[in-house]
VEXNU-86348 format. One record per residue (C-alpha): residue in three letters; x, y, z. Coordinates in Angstrom, 3 decimals. Layout:
<pagus>
Ala; X; Y; Z
...
</pagus>
This chain:
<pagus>
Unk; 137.622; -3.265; 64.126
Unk; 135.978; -6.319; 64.313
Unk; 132.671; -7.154; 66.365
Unk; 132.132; -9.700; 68.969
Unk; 130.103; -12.642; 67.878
Unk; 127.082; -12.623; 70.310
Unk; 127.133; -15.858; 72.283
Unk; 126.955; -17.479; 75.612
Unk; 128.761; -20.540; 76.245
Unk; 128.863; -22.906; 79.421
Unk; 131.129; -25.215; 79.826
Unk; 129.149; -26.901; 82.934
Unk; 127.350; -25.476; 85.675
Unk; 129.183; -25.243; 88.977
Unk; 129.110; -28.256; 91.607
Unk; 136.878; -23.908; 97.866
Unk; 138.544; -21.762; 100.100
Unk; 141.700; -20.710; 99.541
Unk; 142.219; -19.794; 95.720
Unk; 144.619; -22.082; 93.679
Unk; 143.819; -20.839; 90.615
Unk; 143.673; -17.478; 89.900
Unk; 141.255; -16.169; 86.948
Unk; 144.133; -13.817; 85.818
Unk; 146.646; -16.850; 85.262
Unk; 143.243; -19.285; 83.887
Unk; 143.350; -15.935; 81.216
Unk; 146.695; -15.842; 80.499
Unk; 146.876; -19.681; 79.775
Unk; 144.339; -19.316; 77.167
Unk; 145.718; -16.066; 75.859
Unk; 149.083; -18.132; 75.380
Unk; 147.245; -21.203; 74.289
Unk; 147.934; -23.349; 76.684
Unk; 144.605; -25.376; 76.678
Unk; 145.855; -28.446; 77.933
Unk; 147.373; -26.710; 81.295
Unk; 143.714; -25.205; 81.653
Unk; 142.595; -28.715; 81.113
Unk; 144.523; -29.788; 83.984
Unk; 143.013; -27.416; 86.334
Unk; 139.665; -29.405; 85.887
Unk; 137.934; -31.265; 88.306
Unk; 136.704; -35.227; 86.904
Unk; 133.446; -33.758; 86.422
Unk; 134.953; -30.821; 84.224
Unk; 137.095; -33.384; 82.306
Unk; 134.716; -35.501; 81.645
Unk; 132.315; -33.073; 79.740
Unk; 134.850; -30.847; 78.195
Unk; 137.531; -31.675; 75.845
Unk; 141.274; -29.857; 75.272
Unk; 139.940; -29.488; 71.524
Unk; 136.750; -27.561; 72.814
Unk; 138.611; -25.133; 75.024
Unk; 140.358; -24.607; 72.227
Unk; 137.283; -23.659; 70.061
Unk; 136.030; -21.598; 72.406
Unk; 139.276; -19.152; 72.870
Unk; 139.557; -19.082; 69.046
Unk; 136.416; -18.078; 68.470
Unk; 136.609; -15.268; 71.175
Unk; 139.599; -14.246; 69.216
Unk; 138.560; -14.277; 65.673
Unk; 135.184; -12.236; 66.973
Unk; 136.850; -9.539; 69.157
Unk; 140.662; -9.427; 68.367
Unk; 143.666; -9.951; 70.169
Unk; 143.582; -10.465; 74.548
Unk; 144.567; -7.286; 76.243
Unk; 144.053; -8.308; 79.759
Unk; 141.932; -8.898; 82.985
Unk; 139.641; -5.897; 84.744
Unk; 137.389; -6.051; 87.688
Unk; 138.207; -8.953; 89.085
Unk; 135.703; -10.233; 92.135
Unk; 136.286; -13.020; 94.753
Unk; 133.400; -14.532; 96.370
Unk; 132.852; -17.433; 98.705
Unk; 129.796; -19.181; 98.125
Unk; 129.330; -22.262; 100.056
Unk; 132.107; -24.957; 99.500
Unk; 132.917; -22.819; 96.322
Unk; 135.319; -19.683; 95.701
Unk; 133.760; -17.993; 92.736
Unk; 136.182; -15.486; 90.698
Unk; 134.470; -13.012; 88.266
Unk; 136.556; -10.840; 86.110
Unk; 136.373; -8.759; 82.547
Unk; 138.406; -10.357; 80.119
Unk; 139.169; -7.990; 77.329
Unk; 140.214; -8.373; 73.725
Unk; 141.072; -5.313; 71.116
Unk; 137.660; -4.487; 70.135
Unk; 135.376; -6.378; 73.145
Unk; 135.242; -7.509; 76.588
Unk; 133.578; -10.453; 77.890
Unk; 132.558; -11.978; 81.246
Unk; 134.448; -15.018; 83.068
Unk; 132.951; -16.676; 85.631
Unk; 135.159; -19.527; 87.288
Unk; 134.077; -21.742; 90.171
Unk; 136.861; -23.625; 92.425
Unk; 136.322; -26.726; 94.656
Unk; 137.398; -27.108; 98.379
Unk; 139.576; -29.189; 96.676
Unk; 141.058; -26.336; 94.814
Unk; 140.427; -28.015; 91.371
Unk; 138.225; -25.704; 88.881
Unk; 135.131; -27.269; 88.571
Unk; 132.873; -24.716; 86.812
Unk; 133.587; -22.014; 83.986
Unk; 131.091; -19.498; 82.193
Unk; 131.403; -17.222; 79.286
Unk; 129.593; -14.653; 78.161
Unk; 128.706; -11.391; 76.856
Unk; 128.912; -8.392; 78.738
Unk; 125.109; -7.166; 78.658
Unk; 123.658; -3.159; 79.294
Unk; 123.453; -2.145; 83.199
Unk; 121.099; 0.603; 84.010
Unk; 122.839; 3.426; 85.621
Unk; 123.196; 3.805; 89.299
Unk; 121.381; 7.098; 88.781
Unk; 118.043; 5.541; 87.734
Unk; 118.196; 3.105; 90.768
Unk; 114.400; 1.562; 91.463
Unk; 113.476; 4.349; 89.538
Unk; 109.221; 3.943; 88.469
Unk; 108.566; 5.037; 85.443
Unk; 105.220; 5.540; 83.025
Unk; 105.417; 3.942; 79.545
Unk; 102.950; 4.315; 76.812
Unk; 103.649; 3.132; 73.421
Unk; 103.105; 5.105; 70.345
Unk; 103.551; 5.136; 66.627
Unk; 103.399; 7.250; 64.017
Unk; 103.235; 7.493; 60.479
Unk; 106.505; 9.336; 58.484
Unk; 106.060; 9.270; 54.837
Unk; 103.493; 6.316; 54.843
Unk; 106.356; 4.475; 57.351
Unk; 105.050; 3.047; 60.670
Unk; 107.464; 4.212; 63.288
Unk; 107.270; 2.269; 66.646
Unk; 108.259; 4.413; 69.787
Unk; 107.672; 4.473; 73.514
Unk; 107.139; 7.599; 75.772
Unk; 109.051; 7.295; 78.779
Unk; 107.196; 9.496; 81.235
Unk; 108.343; 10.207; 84.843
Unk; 105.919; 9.166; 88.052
Unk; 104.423; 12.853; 88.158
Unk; 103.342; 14.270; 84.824
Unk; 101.903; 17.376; 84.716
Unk; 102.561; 19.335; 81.698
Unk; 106.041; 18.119; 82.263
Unk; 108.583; 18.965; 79.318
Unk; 109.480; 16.186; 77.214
Unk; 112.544; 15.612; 75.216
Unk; 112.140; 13.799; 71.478
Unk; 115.870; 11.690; 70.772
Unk; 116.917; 11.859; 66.725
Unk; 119.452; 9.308; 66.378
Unk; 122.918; 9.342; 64.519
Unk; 123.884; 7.681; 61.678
Unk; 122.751; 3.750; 61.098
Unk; 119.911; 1.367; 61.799
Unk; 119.649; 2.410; 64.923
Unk; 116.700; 1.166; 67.608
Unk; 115.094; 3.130; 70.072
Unk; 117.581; 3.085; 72.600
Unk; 120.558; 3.676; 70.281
Unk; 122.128; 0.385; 71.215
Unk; 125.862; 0.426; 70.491
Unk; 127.567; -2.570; 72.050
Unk; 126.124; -3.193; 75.433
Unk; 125.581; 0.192; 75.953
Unk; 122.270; 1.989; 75.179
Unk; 123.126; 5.682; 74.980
Unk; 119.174; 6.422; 74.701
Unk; 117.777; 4.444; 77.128
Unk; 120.190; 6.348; 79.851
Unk; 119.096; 9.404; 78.886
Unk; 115.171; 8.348; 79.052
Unk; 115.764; 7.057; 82.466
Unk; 118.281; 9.882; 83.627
Unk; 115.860; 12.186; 82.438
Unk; 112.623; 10.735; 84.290
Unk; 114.733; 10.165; 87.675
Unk; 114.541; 14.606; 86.978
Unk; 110.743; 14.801; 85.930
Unk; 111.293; 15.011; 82.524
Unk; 109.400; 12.621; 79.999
Unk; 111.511; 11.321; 76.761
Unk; 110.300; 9.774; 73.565
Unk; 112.460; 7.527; 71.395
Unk; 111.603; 5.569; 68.641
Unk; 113.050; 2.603; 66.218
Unk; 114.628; 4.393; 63.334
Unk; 113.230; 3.917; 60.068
Unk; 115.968; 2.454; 58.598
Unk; 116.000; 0.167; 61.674
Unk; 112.503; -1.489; 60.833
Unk; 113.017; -0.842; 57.337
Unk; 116.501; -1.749; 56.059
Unk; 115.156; -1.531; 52.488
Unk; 114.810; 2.753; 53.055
Unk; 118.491; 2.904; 52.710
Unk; 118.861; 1.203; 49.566
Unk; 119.033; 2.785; 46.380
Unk; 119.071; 6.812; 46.794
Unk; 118.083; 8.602; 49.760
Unk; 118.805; 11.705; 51.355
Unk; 119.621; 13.521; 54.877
Unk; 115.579; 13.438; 55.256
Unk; 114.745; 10.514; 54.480
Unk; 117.947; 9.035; 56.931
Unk; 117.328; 11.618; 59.988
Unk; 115.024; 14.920; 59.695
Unk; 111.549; 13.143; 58.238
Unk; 110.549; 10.881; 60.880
Unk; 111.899; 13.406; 63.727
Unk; 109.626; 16.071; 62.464
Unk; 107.019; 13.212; 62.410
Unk; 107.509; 12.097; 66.215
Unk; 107.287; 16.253; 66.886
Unk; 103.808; 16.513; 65.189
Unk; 102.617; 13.164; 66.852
Unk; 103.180; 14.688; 70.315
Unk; 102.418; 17.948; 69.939
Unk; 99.296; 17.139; 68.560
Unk; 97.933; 14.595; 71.158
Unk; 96.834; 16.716; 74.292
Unk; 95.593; 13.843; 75.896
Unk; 99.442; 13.028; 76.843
Unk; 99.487; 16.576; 78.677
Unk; 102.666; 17.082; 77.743
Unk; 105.000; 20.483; 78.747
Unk; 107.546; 22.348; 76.704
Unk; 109.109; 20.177; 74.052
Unk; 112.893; 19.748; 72.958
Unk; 114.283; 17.898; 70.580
Unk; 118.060; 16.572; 71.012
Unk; 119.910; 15.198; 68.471
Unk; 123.315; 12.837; 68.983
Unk; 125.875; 12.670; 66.103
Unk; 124.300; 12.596; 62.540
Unk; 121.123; 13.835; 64.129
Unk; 122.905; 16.495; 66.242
Unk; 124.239; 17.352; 62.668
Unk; 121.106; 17.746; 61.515
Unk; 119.749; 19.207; 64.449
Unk; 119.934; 23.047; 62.812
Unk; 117.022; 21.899; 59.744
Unk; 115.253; 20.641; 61.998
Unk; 115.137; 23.614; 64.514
Unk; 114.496; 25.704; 61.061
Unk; 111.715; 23.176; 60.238
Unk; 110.174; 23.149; 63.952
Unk; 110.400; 26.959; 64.906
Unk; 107.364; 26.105; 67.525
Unk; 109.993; 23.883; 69.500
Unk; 111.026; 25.063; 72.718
Unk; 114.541; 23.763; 72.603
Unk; 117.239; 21.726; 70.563
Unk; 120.103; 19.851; 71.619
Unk; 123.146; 19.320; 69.580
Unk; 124.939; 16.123; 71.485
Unk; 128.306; 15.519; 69.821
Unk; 127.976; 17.511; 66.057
Unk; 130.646; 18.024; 63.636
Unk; 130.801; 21.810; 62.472
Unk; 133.467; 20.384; 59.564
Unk; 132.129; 19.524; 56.400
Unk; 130.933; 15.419; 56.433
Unk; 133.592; 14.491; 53.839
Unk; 136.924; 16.103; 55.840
Unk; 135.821; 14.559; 59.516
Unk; 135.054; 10.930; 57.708
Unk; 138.766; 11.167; 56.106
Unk; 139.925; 12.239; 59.469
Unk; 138.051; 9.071; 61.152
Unk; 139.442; 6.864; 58.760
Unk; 143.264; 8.248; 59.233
Unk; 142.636; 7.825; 62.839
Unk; 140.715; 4.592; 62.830
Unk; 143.670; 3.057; 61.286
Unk; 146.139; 4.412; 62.780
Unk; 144.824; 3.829; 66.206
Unk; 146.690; 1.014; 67.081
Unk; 150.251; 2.206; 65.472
Unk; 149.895; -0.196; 63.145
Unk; 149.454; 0.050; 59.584
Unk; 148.427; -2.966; 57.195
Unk; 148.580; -2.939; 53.362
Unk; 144.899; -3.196; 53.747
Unk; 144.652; -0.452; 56.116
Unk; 146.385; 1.733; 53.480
Unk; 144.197; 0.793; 50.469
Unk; 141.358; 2.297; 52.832
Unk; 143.174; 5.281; 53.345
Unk; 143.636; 5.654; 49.921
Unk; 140.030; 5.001; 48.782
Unk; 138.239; 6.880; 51.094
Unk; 140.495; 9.709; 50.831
Unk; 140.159; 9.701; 46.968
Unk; 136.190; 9.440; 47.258
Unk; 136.268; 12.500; 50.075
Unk; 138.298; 14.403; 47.239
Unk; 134.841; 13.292; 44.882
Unk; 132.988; 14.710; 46.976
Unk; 134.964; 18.002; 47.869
Unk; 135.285; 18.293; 43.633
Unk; 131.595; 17.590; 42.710
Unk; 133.146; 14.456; 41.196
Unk; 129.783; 12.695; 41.099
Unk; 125.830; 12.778; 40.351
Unk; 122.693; 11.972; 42.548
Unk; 122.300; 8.720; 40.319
Unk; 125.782; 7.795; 41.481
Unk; 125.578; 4.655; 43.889
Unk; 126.151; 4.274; 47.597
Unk; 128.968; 1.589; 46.854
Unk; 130.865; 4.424; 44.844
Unk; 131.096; 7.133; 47.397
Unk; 132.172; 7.956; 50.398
Unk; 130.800; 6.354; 53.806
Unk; 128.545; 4.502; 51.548
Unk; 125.865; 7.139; 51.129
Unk; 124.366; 7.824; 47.996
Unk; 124.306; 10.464; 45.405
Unk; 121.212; 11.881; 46.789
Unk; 122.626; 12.234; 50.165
Unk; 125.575; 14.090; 49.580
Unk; 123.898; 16.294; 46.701
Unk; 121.298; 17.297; 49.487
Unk; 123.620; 18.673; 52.170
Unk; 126.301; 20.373; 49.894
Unk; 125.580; 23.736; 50.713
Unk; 125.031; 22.937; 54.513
Unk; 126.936; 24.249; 56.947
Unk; 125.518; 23.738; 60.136
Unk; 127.141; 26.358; 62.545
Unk; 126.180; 29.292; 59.788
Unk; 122.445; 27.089; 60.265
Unk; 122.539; 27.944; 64.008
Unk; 124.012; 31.905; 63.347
Unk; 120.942; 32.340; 61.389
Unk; 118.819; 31.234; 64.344
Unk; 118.658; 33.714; 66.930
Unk; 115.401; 32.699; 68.909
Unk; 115.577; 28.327; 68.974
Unk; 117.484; 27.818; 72.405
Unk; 120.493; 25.588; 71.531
Unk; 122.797; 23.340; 73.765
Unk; 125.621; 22.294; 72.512
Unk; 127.405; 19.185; 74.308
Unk; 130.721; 17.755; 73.426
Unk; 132.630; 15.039; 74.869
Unk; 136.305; 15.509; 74.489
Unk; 137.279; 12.091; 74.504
Unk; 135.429; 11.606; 71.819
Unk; 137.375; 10.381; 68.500
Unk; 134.954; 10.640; 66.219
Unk; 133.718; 14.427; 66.634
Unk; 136.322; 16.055; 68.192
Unk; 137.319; 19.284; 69.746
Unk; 138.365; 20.344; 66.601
Unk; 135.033; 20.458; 66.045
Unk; 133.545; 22.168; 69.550
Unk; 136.012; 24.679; 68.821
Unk; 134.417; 25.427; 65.345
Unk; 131.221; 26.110; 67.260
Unk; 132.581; 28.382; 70.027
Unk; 133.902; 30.735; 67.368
Unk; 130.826; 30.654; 65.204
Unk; 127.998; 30.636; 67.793
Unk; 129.499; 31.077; 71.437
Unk; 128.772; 34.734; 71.544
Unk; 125.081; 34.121; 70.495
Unk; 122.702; 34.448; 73.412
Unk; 120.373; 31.510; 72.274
Unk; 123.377; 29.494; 72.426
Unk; 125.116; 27.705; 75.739
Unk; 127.858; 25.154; 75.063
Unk; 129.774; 22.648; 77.432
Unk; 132.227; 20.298; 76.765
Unk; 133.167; 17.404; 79.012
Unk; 136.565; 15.801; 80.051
Unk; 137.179; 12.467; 80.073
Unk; 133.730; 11.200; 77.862
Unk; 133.315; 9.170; 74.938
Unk; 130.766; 10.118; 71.564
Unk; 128.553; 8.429; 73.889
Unk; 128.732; 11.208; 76.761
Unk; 130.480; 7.949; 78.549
Unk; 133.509; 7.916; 80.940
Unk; 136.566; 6.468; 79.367
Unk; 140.516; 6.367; 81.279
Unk; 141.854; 5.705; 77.848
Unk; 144.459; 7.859; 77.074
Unk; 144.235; 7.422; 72.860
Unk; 140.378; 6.823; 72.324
Unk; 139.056; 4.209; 69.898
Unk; 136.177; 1.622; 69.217
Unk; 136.975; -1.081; 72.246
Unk; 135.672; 2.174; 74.597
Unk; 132.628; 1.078; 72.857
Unk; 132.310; -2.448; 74.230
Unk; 132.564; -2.050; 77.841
Unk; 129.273; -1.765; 79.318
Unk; 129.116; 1.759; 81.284
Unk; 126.744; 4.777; 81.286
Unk; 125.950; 8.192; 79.817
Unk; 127.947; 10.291; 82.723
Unk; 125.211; 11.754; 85.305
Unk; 126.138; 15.559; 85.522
Unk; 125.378; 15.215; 81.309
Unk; 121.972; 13.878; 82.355
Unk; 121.825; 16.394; 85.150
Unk; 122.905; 19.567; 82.774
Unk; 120.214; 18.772; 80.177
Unk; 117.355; 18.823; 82.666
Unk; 118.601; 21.574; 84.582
Unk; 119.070; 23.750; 80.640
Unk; 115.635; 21.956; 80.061
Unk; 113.619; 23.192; 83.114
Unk; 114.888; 26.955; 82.783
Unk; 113.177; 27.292; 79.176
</pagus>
């Protein structure tokens, strides 16, 4: 899918009463290219400082940065003064923007804005107060930059350490507009529980994930790190500590839990329990199949991802072989390192680290195939509690789609609140 070129474009700032113009049909003109129809709708001012040719530009490059229009959402009608403003999501195949249109008395459009849809805290955090205190640590001779998020009243309150998935991720696990960790942090105070997150080293050091490198050096290294930071600064007067992990860190969740036996608690939010090489051929079968369309280059992925899965399933490779040779572009190293791993057998083994396992099942990338895999292996285990969650994303966010996929992604919305409620209620009874 491809991602939405950040940018912010005003056409002119704005100078009616009964609509004219609706911002569905203004949407639908450009969607059909009709610029100069749109044109028309201008006031003198408009005309004069925007061109046909410039509308123009400005659809196309929406289009070439976020796909194909879909349609209109959330449309609001305001009367402000001698204007009638009209605010609506306009949403392509793999984004959404934000159109803002202003209307004269006159009923002639004399003011449009474009932009970005930008992160929302949740309604759940409302004026919420918070205590912040930066901190870094050292991981391997890497400075890590974090932030302790710590709620109004701290008194030996528990705190919960976030291990991101896979990627450059920053502290808040931006993805889109949406900042999965950052909900969570603020969710999580709003219940008198203090959070740490932290940039990930790959984040302030893209150079880390060049070359070979492993699950530890990726994940496990610097969480262990942020652990023995905490832990060993009493000045913080810090509680019971749990770490969760989302995706590649849920993943890895189990080694770290065998690494940290002195933690109170780990979270597994969204983990595979399939191998890594069958659920990243799954993703890409579904990833291009998503939209019932299949292109010739679409296929060629297929095929080369599912031939480099089959490497990896064969031992068809070395830990000298190069990212740009296997699958998901991780190198030799990486795949070497977590060959024997299996995850829920990581867990069986495990019998006094409290676990929580949380699935979303709308999500597409770890599925309930996967939730499923953990019921059998651990569900029985009295160290264990799982939950899974209708209707939310791989980012424990709501989605009405009925065939999940990326543009779920680019909506701005919220971790769901009884996820945020569940973890501090599972983290409080520890």
């Amino acid at each position: 899918m491809k991602s939405l070129l950040a940018f912010t474009f005003l056409l002119i700032s704005f100078s009616s009463v009964a609509q004219k113009h609706s911002i569905e049909d203004v949407a639908v003109l450009f969607s059909k290219h009709k610029y100069a129809k749109v044109y028309k709708c201008f006031d003198d001012n408009m005309k004069d400082n925007i061109s046909v040719e410039q509308l123009q530009e400005l659809w196309e490059r929406m289009e070439s940065g976020a796909g194909k229009y879909v349609g209109v959402e959330d449309v609001v009608i305001e009367q402000l003064d001698e204007n009638l403003r009209q605010t609506a999501v306009i949403k392509f195949e793999s984004a959404a923007v934000k159109l803002i249109m202003s209307e004269s008395e006159d009923k002639e459009i004399n003011g449009l804005f474009v932009s970005q849809l930008g992160y929302e805290a949740p309604p759940y955090a409302k004026d919420l107060v918070t205590g912040k205190k930066r901190i870094n640590f050292l991981s391997h001779s890497y400075n890590i930059s974090g932030e302790l998020m710590l709620p109004i009243t701290c008194n030996n309150c528990p705190v919960v350490i976030l291990v991101h998935g896979s990627g450059p991720n920053d502290k808040d696990e931006t993805i889109g507009p949406n900042k999965v960790f950052k909900d969570l942090a603020l969710g999580l105070a709003a219940n008198g529980i203090a959070t740490f997150r932290y940039n990930k080293r790959s984040n302030l050091y893209p150079e880390t994930i060049k070359g070979q490198f492993d699950i530890y050096d990726e994940t496990i290294n610097d969480a262990i790190s942020a652990y023995h930071t905490l832990s060993s600064d009493t000045s913080l007067r810090l509680g019971k500590t749990v770490m969760l992990g989302h995706s590649l860190g849920a993943y890895s969740m189990p080694l770290i839990a065998d690494s940290l036996k002195e933690i109170d608690g780990a979270i597994l939010f969204s983990s595979n329990a399939r191998r890594l090489e069958d659920l990243i051929e799954y993703q890409m079968h579904y990833l291009t199949n998503w939209d019932d369309i299949l292109t010739k280059e679409e296929v060629e992925i297929v095929e080369l991802n599912t031939a480099r899965a089959e490497d990896i399933r064969t031992n068809n490779y070395t830990d000298t072989t190069s990212a740009e040779n296997l699958l998901a572009y991780w190198p030799g190293t990486f795949w070497k390192g977590i060959d024997t791993y299996n995850p829920v057998e990581q867990v069986k083994s495990n019998t006094t680290t409290p676990f929580f396992i949380m699935q979303g099942e709308k999500d597409y990338q770890i599925t309930m195939v996967d939730f499923e895999l953990w019921t059998e292996g651990v569900g029985k285990q009295n160290n264990v509690r799982l939950k899974s969650y209708p209707n939310l994303t791989h980012l424990f966010t709501p989605t009405e789609s009925d065939k999940p996929g990326p543009n779920d992604y680019f909506l701005p919305t919220n971790v769901d609140e009884e996820v945020v409620k569940d973890i501090a209620e599972w983290v409080k009874k520890l």
